[in-house]
N, C-alpha and C positions, 0 to 999 in steps of 0.2 A: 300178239302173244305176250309182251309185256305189260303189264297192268299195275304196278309203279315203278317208278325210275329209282335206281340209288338217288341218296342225296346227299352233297359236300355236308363236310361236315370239318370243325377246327376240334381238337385237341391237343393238349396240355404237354410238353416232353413228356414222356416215360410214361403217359398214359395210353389210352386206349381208342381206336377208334372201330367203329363199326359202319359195313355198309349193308344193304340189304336190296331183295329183286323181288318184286311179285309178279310170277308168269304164270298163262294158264296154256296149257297145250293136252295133249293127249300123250298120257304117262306112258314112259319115263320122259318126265321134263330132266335134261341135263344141261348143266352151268360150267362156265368156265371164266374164272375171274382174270382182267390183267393189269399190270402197272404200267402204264403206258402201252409199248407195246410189246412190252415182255410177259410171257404165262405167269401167271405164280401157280409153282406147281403147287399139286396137291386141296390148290382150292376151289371145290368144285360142288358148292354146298349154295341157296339160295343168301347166306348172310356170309360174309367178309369179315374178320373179326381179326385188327393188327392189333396186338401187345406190344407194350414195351416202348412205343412211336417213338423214332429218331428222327433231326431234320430231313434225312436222305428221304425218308417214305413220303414226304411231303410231291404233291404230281397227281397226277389224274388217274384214277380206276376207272372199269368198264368190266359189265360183265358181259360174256355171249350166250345165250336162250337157245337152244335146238331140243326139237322132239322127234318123233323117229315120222311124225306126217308130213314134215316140213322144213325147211332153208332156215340156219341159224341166223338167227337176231341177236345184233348189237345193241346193251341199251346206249342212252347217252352216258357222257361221263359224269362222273363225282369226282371232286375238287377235296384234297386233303390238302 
């Protein structure tokens, strides 16, 4: 179902970092991003998009892939 993986990524204090997921499944494909192993609510979109990056966000993302045909998929993680 996943068809690319996020990828680490560095940025700058106070800049920006993005992640992103290519899944294919039988629509609706739904995402759910996390920081470790905490939700981030609200983000639930194929791209990841932190403003503003403070040290604290620095840690591992992942997102989770589910379609209504089948068992959610973790991708690997991204390294901020």
């Amino acid at each position: 179902m996943i068809a690319q993986q996020p990828a680490s990524t560095t940025v700058e204090l106070s800049g920006t970092a993005v992640f992103s997921v290519v899944a294919n499944g039988t629509p609706p494909v739904q995402y759910q991003w996390f920081f470790g192993t905490d939700i981030l609510t609200g983000q639930t979109g194929s791209t990841l998009t932190l403003r503003d990056v403070t040290a604290r966000a620095a840690g591992e993302y992942h997102v989770v892939v589910s379609d209504p045909s089948g068992v959610p998929v973790s991708s690997q993680s991204a390294r901020l």
